[in-house]
C-alpha positions as CSV (number, residue, x, y, z in Angstrom):
1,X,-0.9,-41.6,11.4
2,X,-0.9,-37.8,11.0
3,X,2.3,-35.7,9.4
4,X,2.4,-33.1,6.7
5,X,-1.1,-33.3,5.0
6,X,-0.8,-34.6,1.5
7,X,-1.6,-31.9,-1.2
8,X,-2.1,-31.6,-4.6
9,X,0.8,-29.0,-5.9
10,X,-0.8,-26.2,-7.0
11,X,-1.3,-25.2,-10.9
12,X,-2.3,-21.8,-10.3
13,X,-1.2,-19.6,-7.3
14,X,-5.1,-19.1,-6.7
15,X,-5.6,-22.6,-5.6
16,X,-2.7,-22.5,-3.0
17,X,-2.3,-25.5,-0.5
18,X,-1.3,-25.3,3.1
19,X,0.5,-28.0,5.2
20,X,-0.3,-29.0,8.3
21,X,1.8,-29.1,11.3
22,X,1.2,-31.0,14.6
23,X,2.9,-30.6,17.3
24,X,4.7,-34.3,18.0
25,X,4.1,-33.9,21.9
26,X,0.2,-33.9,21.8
27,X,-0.3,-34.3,18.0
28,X,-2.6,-30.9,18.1
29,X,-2.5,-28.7,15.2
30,X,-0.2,-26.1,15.6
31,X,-0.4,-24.6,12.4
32,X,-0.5,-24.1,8.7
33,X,1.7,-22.5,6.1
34,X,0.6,-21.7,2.3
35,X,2.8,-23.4,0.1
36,X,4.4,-21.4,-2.5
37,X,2.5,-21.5,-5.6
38,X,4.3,-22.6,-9.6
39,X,3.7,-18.7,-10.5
40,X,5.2,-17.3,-7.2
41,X,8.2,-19.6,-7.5
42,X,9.5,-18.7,-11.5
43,X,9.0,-15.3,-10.4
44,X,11.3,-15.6,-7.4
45,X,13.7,-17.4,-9.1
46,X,13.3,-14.4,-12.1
47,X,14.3,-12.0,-10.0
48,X,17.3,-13.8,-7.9
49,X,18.5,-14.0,-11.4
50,X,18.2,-10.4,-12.2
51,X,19.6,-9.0,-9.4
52,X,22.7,-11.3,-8.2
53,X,24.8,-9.8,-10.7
54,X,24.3,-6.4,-8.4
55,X,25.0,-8.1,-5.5
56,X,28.3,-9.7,-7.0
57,X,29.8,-6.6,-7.6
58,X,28.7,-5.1,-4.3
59,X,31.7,-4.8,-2.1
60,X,32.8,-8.1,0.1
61,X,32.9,-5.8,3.1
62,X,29.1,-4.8,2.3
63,X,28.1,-8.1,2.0
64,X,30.0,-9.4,5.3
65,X,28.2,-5.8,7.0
66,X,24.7,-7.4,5.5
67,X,25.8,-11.0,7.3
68,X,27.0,-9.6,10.8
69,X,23.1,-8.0,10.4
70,X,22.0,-10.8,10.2
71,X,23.4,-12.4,13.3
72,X,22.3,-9.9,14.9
73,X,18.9,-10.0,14.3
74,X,19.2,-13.7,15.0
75,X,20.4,-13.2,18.3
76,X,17.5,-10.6,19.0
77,X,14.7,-13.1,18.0
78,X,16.5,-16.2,19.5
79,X,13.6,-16.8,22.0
80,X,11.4,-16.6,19.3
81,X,12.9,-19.3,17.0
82,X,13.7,-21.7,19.9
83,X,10.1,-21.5,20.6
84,X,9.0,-22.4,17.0
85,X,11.3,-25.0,16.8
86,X,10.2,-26.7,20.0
87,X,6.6,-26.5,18.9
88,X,7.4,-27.9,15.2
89,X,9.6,-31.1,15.8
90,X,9.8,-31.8,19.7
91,X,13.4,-30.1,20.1
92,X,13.7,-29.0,23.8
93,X,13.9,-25.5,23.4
94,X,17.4,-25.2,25.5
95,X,19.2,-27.1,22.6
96,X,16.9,-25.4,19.7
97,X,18.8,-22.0,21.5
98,X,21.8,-24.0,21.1
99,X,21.8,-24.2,17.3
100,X,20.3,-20.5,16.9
101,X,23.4,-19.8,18.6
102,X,25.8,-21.7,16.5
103,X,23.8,-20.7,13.9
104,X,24.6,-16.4,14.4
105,X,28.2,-17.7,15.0
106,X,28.3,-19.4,11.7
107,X,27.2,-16.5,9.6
108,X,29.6,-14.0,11.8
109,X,32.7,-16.6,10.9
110,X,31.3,-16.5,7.2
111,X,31.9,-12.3,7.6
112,X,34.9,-12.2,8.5
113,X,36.1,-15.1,5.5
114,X,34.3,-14.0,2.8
115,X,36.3,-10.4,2.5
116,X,39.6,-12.4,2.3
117,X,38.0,-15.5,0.5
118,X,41.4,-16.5,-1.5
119,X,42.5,-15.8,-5.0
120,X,46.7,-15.7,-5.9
121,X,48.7,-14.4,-8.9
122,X,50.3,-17.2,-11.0
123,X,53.9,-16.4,-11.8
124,X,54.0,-15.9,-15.8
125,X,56.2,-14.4,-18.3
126,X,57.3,-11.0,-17.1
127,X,55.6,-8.8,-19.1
128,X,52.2,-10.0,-18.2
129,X,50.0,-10.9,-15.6
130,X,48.4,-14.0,-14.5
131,X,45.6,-14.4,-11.6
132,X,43.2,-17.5,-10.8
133,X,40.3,-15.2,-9.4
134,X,37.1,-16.4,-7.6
135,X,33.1,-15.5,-8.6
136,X,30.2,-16.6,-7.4
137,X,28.7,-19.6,-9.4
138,X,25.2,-17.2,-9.5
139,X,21.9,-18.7,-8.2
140,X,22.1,-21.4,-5.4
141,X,19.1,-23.3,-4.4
142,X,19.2,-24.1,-0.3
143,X,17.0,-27.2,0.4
144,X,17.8,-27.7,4.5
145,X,16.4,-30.0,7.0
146,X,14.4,-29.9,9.9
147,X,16.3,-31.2,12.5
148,X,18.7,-28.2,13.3
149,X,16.8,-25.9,10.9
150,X,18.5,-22.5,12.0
151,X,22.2,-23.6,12.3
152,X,22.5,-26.1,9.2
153,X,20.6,-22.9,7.0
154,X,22.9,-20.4,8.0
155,X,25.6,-22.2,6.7
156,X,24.5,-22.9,3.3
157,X,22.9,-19.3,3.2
158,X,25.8,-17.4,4.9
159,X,28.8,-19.0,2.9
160,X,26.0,-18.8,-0.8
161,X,25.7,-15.0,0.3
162,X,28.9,-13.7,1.4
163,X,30.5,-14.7,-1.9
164,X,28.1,-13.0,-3.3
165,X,25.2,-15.7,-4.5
166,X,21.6,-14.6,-4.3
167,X,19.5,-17.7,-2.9
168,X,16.3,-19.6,-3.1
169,X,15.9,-21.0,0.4
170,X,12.9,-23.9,0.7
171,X,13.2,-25.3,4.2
172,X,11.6,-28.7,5.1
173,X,7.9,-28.5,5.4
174,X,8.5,-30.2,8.4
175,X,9.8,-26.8,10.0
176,X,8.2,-24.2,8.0
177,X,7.3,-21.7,10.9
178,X,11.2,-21.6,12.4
179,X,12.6,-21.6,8.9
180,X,10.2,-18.8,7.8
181,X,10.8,-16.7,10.8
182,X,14.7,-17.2,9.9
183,X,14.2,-16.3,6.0
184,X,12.1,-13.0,7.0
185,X,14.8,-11.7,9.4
186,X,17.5,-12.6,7.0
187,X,16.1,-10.8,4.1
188,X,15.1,-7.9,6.1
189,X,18.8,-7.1,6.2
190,X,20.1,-7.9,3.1
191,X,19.1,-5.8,-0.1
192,X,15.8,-6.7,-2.4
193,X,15.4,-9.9,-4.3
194,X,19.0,-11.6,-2.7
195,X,17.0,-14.2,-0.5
196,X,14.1,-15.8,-1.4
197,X,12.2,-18.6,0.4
198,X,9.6,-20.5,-0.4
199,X,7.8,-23.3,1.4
200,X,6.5,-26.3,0.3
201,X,7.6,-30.3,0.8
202,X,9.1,-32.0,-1.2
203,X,7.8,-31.5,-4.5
204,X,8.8,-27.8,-4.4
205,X,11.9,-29.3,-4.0
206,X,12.5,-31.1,-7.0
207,X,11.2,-28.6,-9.1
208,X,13.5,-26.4,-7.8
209,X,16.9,-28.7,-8.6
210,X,15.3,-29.5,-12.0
211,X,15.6,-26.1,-13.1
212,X,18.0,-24.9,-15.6
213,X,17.8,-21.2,-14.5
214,X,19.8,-22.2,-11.0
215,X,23.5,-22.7,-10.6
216,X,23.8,-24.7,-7.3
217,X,21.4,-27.1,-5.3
218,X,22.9,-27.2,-1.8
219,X,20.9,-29.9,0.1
220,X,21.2,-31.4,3.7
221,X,18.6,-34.6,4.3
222,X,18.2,-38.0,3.3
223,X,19.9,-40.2,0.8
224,X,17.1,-40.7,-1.5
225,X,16.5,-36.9,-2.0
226,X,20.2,-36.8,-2.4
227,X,20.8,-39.2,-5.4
228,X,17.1,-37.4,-6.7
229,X,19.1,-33.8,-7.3
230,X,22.1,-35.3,-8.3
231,X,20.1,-37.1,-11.3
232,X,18.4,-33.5,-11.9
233,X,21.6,-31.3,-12.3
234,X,23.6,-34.0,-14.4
235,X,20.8,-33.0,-16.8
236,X,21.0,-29.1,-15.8
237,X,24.5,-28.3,-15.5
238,X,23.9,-27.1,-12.2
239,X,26.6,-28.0,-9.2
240,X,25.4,-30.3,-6.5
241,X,26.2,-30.2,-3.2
242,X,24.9,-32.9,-0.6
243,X,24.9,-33.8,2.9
244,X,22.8,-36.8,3.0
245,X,22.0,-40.1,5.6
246,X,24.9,-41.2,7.4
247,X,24.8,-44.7,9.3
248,X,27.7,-43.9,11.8
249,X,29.5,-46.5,14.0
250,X,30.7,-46.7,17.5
251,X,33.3,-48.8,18.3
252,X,34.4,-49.9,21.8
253,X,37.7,-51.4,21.8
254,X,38.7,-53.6,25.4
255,X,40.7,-51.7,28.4
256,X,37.9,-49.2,28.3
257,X,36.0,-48.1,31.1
258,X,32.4,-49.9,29.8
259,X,30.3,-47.1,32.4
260,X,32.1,-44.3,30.7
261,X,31.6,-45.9,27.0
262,X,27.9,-46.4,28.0
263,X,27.8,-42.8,28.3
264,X,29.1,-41.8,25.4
265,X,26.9,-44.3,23.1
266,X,23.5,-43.4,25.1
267,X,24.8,-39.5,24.4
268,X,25.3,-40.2,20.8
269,X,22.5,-42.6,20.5
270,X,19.4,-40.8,22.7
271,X,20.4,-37.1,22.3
272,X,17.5,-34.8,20.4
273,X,15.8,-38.3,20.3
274,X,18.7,-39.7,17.9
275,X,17.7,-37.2,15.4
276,X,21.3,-35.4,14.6
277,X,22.9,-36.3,11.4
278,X,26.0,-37.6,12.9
279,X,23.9,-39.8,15.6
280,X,25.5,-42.8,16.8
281,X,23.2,-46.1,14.3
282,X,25.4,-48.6,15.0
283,X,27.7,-50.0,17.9
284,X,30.6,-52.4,18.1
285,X,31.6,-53.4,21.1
286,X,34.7,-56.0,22.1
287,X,33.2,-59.7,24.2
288,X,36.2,-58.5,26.9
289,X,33.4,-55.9,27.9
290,X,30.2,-55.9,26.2
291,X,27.9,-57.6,29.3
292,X,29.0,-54.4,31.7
293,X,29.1,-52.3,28.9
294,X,25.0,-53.6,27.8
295,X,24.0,-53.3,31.2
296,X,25.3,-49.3,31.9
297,X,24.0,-48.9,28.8
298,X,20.7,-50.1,29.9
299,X,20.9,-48.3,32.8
300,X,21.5,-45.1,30.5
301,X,18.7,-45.9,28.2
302,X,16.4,-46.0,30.9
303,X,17.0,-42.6,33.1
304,X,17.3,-40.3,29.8
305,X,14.2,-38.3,29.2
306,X,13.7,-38.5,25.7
307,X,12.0,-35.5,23.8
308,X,9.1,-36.7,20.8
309,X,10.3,-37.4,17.4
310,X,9.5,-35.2,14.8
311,X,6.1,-36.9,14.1
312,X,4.2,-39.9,13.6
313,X,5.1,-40.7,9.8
314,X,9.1,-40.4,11.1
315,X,8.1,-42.5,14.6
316,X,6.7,-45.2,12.3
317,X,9.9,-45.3,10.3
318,X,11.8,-45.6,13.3
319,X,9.8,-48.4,14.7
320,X,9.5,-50.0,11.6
321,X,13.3,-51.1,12.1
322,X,13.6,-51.7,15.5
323,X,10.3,-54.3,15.1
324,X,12.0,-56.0,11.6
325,X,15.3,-56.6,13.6
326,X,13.4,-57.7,16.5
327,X,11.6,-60.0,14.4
328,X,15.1,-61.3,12.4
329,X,16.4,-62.2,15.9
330,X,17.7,-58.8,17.6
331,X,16.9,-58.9,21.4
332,X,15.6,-55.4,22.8
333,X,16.7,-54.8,26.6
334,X,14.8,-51.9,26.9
335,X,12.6,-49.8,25.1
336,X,10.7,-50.7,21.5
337,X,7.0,-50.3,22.4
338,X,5.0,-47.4,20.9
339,X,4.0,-45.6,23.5
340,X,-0.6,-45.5,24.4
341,X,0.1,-42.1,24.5
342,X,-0.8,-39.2,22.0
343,X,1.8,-37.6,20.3
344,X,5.0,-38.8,18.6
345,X,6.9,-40.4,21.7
346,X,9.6,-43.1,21.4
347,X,11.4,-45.0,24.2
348,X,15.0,-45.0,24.1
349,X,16.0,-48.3,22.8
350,X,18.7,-50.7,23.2
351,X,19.0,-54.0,21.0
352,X,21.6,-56.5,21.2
353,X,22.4,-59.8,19.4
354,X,22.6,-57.4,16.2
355,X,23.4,-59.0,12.6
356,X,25.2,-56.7,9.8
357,X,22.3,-58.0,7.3
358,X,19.5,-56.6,9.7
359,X,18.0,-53.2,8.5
360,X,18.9,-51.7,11.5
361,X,22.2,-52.0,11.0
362,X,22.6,-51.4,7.3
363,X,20.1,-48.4,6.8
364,X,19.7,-44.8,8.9
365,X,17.2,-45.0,11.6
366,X,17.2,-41.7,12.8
367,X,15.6,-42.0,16.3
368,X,16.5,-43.1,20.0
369,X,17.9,-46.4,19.3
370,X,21.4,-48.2,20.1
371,X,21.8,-51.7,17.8
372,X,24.8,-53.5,20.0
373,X,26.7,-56.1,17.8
374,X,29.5,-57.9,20.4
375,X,32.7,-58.2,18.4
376,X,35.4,-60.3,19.4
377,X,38.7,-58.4,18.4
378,X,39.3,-54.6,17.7
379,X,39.7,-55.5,14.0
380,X,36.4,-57.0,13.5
381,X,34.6,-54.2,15.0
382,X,36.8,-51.6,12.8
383,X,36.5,-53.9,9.6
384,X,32.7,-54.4,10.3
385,X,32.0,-50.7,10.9
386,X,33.8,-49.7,7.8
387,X,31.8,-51.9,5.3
388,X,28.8,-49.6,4.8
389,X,26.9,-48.4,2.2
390,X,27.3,-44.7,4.4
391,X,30.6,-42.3,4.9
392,X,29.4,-39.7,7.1
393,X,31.1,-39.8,10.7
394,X,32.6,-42.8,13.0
395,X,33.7,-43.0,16.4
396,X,36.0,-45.0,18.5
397,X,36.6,-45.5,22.3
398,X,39.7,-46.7,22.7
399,X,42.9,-46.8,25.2
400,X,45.1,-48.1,23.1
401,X,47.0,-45.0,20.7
402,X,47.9,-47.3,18.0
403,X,44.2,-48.6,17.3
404,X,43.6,-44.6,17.4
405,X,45.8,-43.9,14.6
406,X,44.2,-47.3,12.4
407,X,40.5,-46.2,13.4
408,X,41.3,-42.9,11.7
409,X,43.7,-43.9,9.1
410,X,41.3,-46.9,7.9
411,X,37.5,-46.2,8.3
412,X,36.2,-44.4,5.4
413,X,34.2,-41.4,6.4
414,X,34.5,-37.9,6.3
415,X,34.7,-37.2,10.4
416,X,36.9,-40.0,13.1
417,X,36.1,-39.1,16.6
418,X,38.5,-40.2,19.0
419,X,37.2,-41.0,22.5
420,X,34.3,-38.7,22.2
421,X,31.1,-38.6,20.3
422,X,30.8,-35.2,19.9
423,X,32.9,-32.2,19.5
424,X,35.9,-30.9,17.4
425,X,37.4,-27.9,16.6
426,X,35.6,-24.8,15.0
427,X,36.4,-24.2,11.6
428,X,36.8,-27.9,10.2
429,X,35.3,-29.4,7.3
430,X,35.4,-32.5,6.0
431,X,33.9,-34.5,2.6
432,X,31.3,-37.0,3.5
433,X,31.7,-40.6,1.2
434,X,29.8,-42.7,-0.3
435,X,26.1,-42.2,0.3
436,X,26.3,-39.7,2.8
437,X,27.2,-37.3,-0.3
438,X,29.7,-35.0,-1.7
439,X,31.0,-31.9,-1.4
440,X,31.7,-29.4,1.5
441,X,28.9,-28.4,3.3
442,X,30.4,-26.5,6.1
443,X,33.7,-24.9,7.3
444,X,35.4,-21.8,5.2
445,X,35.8,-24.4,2.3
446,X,32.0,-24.3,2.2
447,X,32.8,-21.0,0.3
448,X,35.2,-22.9,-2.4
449,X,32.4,-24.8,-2.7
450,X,30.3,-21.5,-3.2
451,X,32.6,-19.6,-5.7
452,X,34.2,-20.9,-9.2
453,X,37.4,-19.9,-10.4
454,X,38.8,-18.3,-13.7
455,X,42.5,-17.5,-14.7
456,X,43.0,-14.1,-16.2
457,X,46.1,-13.5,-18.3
458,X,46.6,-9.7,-18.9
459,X,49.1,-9.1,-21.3
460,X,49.9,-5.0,-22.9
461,X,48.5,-4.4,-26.4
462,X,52.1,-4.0,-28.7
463,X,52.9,-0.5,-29.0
């Protein structure tokens, strides 16, 4: 088994490591990247401290100019970072243009909020005034993942630099090419020493949110690495803001059309090989019409052409579920062999006769995989896909309006779809619970989350 090649973090930037990437179709090096060295990283960090109070006072409109740049430039390379991130974690390159896409969007919406980002007068005696203004917090460590790494990074970087942040930016080691490619053409439009990035894995990481020279550690990734900076900046001082695993449930109430519902759970189960962080992990389906639910959903399971998983260290995780249910009773229909093939390939899978105590259905598995549980009333399903350790995202297909309004009234997450897996409305945001973490990380509150306030009273000296 073959992923990032363990290293030794350097001591001295003269005995730099690299890692290793493989490409998860054939598992052929395609690269290496130097990690950033201990040296090379205090002096980054050194000089996003010197110069963010420069780029604070710049104008907002300067600053929203240096973003719409930076779209730009995005847009112009697009071909070029599809390509990378097809060749570093499997991602067909039609949805890696996707999220380069989104991604230019995201930072051209953060221009045209972060001019009018809100501040308002507070109503005081008369002969004063009183404001509740908004600054930036100062330095904000990015730590993004490698599963949309263009779009997810230009939300933490365009709403951090548009209120006028300077930013560290390490993307995962498991992207290192696409996300370096990204932090070169941002920085090549915004002024000196505003965006850094440095590579490394995960170690880099936590030296970076144990610092007490940073004021915000932004990450997007797994649970573990969540609760891991949160424990660093209580001792810091530092904000923390986290997206982290999400375990996200479908449920299928009766009176729905089981072909259609099969479609929706293999599209939020299979697509990008299960590897989006709102991925459908768990499904709840009502006995009135589970059997031709399980078998369109077989059918599904069985004509999608999957792409690889990231590599073999993340395929192994994956498996490693999928075999311990198997082997605590779950039934697979299809799928749940390793492929004899080289590279990182996965079937899509479908299990049923699921328990709540199985792994599979209490952790994130994070690949092509669709745990059935058959329920046998609409509360059961909605009571069983609540309890979770996990708050990120939950979906229900449903006919009926009133078991609409409970599904989004009771399950406690930060994002209900209603008879549709994906989609929603630009410009929403929402706080994920529980272990899926805290905090905006997307939306124009992103920038709230960005910015701190202060109240100003101005009174006249006495004459």
């Amino acid at each position: 088994m073959r992923g990032p090649r363990a290293v030794t973090f350097p001591t001295e930037d003269r005995a730099i490591e690299t890692i290793e990437i493989l490409d998860p179709a054939t598992g052929a090096t395609v690269g290496t990247v130097p990690m950033t060295g201990l040296a090379e990283i205090d002096r980054r960090v050194e000089q996003a401290n010197l110069v963010q109070p420069t780029w604070a006072r710049t104008p907002a409109t300067e600053r929203a100019a240096a973003l719409r740049a930076c779209a730009a430039l995005l847009r112009e390379r697009a071909d070029d970072l599809a390509e990378f991130n097809h060749v570093e974690t499997g991602r067909p390159r039609s949805e890696g243009a996707e999220g380069i896409s989104a991604g230019a969007a995201t930072l051209e919406q953060y221009a045209e909020l972060g001019p009018v980002h809100r501040g308002k007068s507070l109503h005081g005696d008369f002969d004063a005034t009183d404001l509740m203004v908004w600054e930036p917090r100062g330095v904000v460590v990015a730590l993004t993942p490698w599963n949309d790494p263009v779009a997810v990074s230009c939300g933490l970087l365009g709403a951090a630099l548009v209120t006028g942040n300077t930013v560290v930016y390490k993307p995962s080691e498991r992207a290192p090419h696409t996300a370096g490619l990204l932090g070169e053409l941002l920085a090549g439009a915004l002024p000196e020493g505003v965006l850094h990035t440095v590579q490394g894995d995960g170690r880099v990481g936590a030296l970076l949110a144990a610092r007490t020279d940073v004021d915000v550690v932004a990450h997007v990734g797994s649970t573990s690495t969540g609760r891991s900076i949160a424990k660093s900046v209580a001792a810091t001082g530092a904000k923390a803001l986290l997206e982290n695993g999400g375990n996200d449930a479908l449920v299928v109430d009766t009176g729905v059309d089981p072909v259609w519902a099969a479609g929706q759970a293999a599209l939020g189960a299979f697509a990008n090989a299960g590897q989006i962080c709102v991925s459908v992990e768990r499904i709840f389906v009502h006995r009135d019409v589970a059997e031709a639910f399980l078998a369109a959903l077989v059918a599904e399971a069985e004509s999608w052409r999957m792409a690889p998983l990231v590599d073999l260290r993340h395929r192994e995780q994956v498996h490693a579920h999928v075999r311990d249910a198997v082997h605590d009773g779950a039934d697979p229909l299809t799928g749940g062999a390793v492929p004899d093939s080289a590279g990182a390939w996965y079937p899509a899978t479908v299990l049923t006769r699921c328990e709540p105590t199985m792994r599979i259905m209490r952790e994130e598995t994070f690949g092509p995989v669709a745990p059935v549980r058959v329920v046998d009333s609409f509360d059961q399903g909605l009571a069983e896909a609540a309890s979770d350790a996990y708050g990120l995202a939950a979906t229900v297909l449903t006919p009926s309006m009133a078991n609409a309004q409970r599904a989004w009234r009771e399950l406690p997450v930060g994002t209900v779809k209603i008879n549709a897996v994906f989609g929603g409305a630009p410009g929403g945001a929402a706080h994920p619970r529980r272990a899926s973490g805290t905090g905006f990380g997307y939306g124009p509150e992103l920038l709230d989350e960005m910015t701190q306030t202060k109240v100003v009273h101005l009174r006249p000296a006495p004459s």
